[in-house]
C-alpha positions in Angstrom: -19.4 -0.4 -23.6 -22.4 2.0 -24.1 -22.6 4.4 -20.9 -25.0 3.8 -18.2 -27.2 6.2 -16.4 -24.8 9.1 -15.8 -26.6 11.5 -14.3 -27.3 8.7 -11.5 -23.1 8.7 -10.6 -22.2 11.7 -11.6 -19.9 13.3 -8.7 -21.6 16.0 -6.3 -18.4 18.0 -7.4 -18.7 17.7 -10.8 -22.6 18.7 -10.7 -21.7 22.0 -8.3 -19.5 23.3 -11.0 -22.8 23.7 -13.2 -25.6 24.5 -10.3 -25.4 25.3 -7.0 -25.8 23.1 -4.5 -28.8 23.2 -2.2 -28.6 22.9 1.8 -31.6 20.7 2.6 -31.2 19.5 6.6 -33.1 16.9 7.4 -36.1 17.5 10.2 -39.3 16.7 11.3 -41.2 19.1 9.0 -39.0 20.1 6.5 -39.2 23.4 4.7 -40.4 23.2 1.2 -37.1 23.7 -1.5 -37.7 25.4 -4.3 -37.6 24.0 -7.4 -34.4 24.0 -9.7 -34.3 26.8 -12.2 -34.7 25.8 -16.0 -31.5 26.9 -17.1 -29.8 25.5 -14.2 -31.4 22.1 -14.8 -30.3 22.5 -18.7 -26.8 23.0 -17.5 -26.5 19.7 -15.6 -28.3 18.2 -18.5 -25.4 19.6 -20.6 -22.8 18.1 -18.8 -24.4 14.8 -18.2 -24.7 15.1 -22.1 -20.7 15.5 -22.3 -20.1 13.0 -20.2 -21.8 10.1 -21.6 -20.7 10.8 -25.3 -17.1 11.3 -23.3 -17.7 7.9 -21.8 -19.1 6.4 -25.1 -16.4 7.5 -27.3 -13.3 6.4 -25.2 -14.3 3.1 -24.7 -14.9 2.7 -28.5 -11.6 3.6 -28.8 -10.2 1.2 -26.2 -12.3 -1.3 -28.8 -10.7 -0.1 -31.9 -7.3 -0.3 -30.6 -8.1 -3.6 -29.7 -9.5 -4.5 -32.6 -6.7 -3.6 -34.8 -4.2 -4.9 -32.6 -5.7 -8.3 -32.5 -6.5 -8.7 -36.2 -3.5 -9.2 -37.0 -1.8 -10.4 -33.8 -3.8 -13.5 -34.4 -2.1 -14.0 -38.1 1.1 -14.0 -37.0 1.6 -17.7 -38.1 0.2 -16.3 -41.6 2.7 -13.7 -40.9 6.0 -16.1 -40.5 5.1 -18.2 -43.1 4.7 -14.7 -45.5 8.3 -13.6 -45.1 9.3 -16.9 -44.1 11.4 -16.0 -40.6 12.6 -18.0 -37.4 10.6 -16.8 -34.2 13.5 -15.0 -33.1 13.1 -12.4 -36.3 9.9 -12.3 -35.8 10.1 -10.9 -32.4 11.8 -8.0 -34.3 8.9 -7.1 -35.3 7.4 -6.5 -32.5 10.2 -5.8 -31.0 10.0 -2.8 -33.1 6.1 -2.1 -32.0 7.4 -1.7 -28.4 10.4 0.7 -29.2 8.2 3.2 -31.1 5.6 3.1 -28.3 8.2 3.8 -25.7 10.2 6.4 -27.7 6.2 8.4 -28.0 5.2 7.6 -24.1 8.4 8.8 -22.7 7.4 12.3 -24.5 3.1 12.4 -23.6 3.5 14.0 -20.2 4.9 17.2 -21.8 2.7 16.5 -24.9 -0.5 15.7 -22.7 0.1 18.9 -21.0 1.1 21.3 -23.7 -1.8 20.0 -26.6 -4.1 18.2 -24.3 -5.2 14.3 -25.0 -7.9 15.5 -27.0 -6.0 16.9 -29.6 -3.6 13.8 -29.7 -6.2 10.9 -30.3 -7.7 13.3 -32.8 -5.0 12.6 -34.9 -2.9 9.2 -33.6 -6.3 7.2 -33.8 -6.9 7.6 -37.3 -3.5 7.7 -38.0 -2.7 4.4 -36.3 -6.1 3.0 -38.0 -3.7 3.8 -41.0 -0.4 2.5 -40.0 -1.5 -1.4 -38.8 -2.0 -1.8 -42.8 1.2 -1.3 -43.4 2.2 -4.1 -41.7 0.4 -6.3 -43.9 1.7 -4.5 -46.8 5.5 -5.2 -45.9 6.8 -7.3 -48.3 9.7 -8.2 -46.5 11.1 -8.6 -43.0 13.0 -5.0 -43.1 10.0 -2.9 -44.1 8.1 -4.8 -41.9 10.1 -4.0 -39.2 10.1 -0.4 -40.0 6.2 -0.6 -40.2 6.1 -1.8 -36.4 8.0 0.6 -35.5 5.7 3.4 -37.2 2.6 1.7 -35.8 3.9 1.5 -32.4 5.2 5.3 -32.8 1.4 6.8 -33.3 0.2 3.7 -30.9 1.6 4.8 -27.9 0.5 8.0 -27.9 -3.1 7.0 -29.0 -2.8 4.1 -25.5 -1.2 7.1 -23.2 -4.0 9.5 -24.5 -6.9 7.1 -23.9 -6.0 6.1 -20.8 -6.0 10.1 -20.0 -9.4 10.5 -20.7 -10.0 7.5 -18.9 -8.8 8.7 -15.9 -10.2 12.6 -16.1 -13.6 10.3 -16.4 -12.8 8.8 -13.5 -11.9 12.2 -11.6 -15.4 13.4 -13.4 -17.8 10.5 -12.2 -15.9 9.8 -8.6 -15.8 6.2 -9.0 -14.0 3.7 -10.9 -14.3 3.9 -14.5 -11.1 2.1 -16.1 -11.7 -1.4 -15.9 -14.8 -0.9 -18.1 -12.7 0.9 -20.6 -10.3 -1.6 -20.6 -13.0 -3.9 -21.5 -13.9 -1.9 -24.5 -10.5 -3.0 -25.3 -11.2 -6.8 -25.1 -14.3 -6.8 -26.5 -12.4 -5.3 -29.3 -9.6 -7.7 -29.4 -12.0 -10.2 -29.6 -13.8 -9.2 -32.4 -10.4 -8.8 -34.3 -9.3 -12.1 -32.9 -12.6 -13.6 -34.5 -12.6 -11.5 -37.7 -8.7 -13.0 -38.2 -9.7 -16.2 -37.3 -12.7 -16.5 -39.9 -10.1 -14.8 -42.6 -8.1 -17.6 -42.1 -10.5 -20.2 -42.4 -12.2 -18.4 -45.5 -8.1 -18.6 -46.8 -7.3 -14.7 -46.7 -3.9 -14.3 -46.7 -2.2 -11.7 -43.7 -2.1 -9.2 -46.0 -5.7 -9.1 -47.0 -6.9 -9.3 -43.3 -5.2 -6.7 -42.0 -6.3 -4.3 -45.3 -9.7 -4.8 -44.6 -9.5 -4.6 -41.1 -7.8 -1.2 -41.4 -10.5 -0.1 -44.0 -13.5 -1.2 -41.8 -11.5 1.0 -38.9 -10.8 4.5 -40.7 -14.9 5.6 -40.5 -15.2 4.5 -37.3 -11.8 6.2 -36.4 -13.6 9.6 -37.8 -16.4 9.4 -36.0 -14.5 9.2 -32.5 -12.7 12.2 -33.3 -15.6 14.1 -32.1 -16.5 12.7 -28.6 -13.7 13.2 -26.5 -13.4 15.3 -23.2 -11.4 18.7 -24.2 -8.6 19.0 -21.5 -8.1 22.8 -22.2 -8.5 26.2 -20.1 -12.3 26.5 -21.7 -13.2 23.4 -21.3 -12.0 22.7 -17.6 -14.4 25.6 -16.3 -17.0 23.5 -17.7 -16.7 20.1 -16.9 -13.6 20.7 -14.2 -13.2 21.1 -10.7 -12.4 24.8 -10.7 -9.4 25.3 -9.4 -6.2 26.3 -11.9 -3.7 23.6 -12.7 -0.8 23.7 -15.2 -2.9 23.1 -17.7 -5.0 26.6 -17.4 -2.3 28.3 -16.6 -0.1 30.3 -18.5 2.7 29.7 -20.6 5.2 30.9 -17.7 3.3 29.3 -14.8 2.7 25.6 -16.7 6.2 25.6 -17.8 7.3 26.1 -14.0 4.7 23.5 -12.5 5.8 21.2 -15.5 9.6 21.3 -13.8 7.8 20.9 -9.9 6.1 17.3 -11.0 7.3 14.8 -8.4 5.2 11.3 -9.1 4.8 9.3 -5.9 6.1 6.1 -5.2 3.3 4.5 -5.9 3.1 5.4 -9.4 6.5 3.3 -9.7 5.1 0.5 -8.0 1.7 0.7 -10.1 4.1 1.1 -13.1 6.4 -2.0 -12.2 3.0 -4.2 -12.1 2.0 -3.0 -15.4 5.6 -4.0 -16.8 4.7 -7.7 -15.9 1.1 -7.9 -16.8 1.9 -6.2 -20.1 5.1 -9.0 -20.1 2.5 -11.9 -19.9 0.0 -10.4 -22.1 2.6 -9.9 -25.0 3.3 -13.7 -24.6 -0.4 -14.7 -24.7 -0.7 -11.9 -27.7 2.0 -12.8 -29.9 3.3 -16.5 -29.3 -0.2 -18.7 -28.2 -1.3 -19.1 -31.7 2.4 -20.8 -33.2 2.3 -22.3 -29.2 -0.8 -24.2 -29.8 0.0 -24.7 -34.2 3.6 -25.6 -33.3 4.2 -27.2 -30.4 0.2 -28.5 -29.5 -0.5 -29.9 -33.4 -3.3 -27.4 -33.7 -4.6 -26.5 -36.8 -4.3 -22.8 -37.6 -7.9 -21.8 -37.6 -8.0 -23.6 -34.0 -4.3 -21.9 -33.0 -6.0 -18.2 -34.2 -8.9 -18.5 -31.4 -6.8 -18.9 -28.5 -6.2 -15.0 -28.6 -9.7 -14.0 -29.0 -10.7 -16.9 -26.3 -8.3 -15.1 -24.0 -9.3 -11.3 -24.8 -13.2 -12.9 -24.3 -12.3 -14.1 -20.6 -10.5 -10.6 -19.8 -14.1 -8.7 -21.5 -15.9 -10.3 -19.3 -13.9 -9.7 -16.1 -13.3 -5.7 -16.7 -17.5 -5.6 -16.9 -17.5 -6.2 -13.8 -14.2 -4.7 -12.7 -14.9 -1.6 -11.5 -17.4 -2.7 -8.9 -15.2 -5.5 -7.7 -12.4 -2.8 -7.5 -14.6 0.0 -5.5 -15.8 -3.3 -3.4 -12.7 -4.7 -2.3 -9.2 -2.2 -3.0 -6.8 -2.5 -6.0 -4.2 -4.0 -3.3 -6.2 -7.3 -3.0 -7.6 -7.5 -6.5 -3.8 -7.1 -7.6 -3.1 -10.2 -5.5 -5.9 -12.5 -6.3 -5.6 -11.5 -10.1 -1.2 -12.6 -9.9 -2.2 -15.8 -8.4 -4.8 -17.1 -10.3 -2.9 -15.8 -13.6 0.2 -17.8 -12.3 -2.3 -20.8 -12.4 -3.6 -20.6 -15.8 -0.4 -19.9 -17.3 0.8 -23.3 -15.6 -1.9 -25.1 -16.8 -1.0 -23.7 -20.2 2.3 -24.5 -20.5 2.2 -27.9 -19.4 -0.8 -28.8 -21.7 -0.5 -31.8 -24.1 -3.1 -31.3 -26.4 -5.3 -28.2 -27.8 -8.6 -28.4 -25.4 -6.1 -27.7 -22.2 -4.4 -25.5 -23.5 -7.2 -23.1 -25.2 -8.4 -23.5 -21.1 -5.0 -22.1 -20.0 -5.2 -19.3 -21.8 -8.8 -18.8 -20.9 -8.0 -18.6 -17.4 -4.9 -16.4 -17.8 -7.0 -13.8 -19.5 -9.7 -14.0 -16.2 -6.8 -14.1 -13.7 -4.9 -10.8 -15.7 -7.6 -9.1 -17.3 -7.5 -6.3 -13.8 -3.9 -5.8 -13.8 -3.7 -3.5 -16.6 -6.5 -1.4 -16.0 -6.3 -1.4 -11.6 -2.3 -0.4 -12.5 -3.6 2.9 -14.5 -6.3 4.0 -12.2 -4.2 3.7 -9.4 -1.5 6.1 -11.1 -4.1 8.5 -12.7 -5.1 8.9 -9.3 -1.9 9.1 -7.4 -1.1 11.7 -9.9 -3.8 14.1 -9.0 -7.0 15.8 -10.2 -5.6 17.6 -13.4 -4.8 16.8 -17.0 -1.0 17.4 -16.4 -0.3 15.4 -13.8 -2.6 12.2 -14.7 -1.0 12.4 -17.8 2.5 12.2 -16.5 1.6 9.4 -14.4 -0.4 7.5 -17.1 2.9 8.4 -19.7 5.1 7.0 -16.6 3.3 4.0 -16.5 2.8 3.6 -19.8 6.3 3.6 -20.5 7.2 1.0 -18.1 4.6 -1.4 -19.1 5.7 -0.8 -23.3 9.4 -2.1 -21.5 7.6 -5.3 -20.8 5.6 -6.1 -23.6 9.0 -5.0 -25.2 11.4 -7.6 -23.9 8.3 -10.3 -23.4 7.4 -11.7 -26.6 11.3 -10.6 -27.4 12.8 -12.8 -24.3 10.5 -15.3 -25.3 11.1 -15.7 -29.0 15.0 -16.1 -28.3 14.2 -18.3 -25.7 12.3 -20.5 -27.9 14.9 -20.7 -30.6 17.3 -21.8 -27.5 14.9 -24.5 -26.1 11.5 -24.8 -26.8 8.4 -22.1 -27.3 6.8 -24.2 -23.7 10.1 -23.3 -21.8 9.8 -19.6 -23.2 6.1 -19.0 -22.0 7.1 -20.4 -18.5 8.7 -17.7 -17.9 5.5 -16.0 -17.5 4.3 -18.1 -14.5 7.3 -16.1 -12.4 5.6 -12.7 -13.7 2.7 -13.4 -12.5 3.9 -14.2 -9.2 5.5 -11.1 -9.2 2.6 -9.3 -9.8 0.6 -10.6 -6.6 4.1 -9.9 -4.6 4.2 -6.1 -5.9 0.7 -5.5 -4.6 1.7 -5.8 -1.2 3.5 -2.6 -1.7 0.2 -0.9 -2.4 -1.3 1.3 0.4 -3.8 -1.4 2.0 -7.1 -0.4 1.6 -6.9 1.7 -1.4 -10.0 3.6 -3.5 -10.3 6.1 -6.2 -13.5 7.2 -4.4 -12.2 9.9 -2.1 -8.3 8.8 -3.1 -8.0 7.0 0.5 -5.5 5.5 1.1 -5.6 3.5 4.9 -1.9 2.1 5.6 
């Protein structure tokens, strides 16, 4: 997760903000170029600085969040058996999760641009660190309903404000940054997914796993506080492009360019793809552990690694993401990644005993583990250079993929109650499908470097 070489990528536009750039034609005897002055030297040095703790600290938030959704994710079957519910109440909980996110996203593109993503994670990090313990204090279904819903209230601002900084990171370095945050989120998940799994084999009960698990979070939480990009008027001069947005504007003039914010169409399409990726992962997320206990005979310590086993396969495709992205479009990565997770889900569902189907979801979380992150750069993108607009387009996205991991592991519980948990996965095969179909309406050929977009 750990930055590499900034000053190496760092955009020419970004380093022109700090020192002028120098004219150097190339000839057959060249005139000698002065050497940079100290200060100006010091001043890229500064920003380089900024950058990588930027770069550092967001992706160790992706991991937190990861971390403390998967530690208890993972004891769901701990979960059920605590309060002692059918899979269809379960799914209320949950259920719950997704409303609270989507009643916060709808709301971050005017809160992105009036406090700035900074601000926000400042406070929804630590106090969703908080929250995801409440869960594991509910003792009964209705207060553990009502703590979904508060988790997934500070949750979604905390995803729509990490993304943000994501994507001004992006606009900062010129190159594809997202992916590689998004893997900060699965290394994360599976380092939750283990820690969850070993509670359950030491014999912690769901309450005590997600306790500690929040405990072990709330210093790390702190410390992030302090490493993120400020998105305000002082702080845009320095590590910004210069020119006046809506969000160093004045209170009369960002009000007005608040009401002119038209997001493309391709901000709807990037959203619509993130609605079924974040449908599948859901699924994968809350029902493989009962899938493989229930329905494959698994034992539960066995059932609790097929989420960490899947978030492990998705780390290890977003670290090299980005470069597969810059190398070949988000249009053609979109399709490869629906196909081959269409496959692994298949292979999943129709598995008859533990070893195939820990290997399905293996290969769903290779074939999916793009979607997410290629969905948000593409939007952060679309939605142009400054804070306000990326942040609309993030929030807009957002929002649509909360709907899916909303009605996913919902659709799917009832479904299961109906017929069986394998029918109910199934249904993700189609999504994924969908997924590689909805690429098509991408502009062919498309890049963050440059935003080109070749039709």
């Amino acid at each position: 997760m750990a930055a590499d070489q900034a000053s190496s990528a760092i955009s020419d536009d970004l380093v022109s903000t700090v020192a002028p750039a120098t004219d150097v034609s190339i000839a057959e005897h060249p005139a000698p170029v002065a050497a940079p002055a100290a200060s100006e030297t010091d001043d890229v040095s500064a920003v380089d600085s900024v950058l990588r703790r930027a770069r550092f600290g967001t992706a160790g938030t992706f991991a937190l969040a990861g971390a403390l959704c998967a530690v208890w994710t993972v004891r769901v079957p701990a979960l059920k058996d605590k309060l002692a519910v059918s899979d269809g109440q379960l799914g209320l909980i949950v259920l719950a999760f997704g409303i609270g996110g989507i009643a916060t996203m709808s709301l971050m593109g005017r809160l992105v641009a009036r406090y700035g993503s900074r601000a926000l994670l400042r406070i929804t990090v630590t106090l969703s660190t908080i929250a995801v313990a409440a869960i594991g204090l509910s003792p009964n279904l209705g207060t553990a309903v009502a703590a979904g819903l508060a988790f997934g209230l500070v949750f979604g601002i905390t995803d729509v404000a990490m993304n943000t900084q994501a994507s001004i990171l992006e606009q900062r370095y010129g190159r594809p940054l997202m992916a590689g945050m998004h893997a900060g989120w699965s290394l994360g998940a599976v380092t939750g997914g283990l820690l969850g799994a070993l509670g359950a084999r030491a014999g912690l009960d769901f309450t005590q796993s997600v306790v500690i698990a929040s405990a072990v979070g709330l210093p790390v939480a702190f410390w992030l506080r302090g490493t993120y990009l400020p998105d305000t008027p002082a702080t845009s001069r320095v590590v910004g492009r210069g020119d006046e947005s809506p969000a160093t504007a004045g209170p009369t003039e960002a009000s007005s360019a608040k009401a002119r914010i038209r997001l493309p169409l391709g901000v709807y399409v990037a959203g619509a793809i993130a609605f079924c990726a974040f449908m599948i992962e859901g699924a994968v997320a809350d029902w493989s552990g009962l899938y493989l206990r229930d329905t494959l005979g698994s034992a539960e310590a066995i059932a609790a690694l097929a989420y960490p086993l899947y978030e492990g396969a998705m780390a290890i495709g977003r670290l090299t993401g980005d470069r597969v992205t810059d190398r070949f479009g988000a249009r053609a990565v979109l399709t490869a990644s629906g196909v081959a997770t269409a496959g692994g889900m298949a292979l999943a569902v129709a598995a008859n005993g533990t070893v195939a189907g820990l290997v399905g979801f293996f290969l769903v979380g290779v074939g999916v583990c793009l979607v997410v992150p290629v969905a948000f750069s593409v939007g952060g993108a679309l939605g142009g250079s400054d804070t306000t607009h990326a942040g609309a387009a993030i929030a807009r996205i957002g929002t649509m993929a909360y709907t899916g991991l909303l009605l996913g592991p919902v659709l799917i519980g009832f479904l299961a109650d109906g017929t069986t948990l394998r029918v109910g996965l199934g249904v993700t095969v189609a999504l994924a499908l969908a997924v590689a179909a909805g690429s098509r309406l991408l502009p062919r050929g498309w890049h963050l470097a440059g935003n080109t977009q070749n039709h």
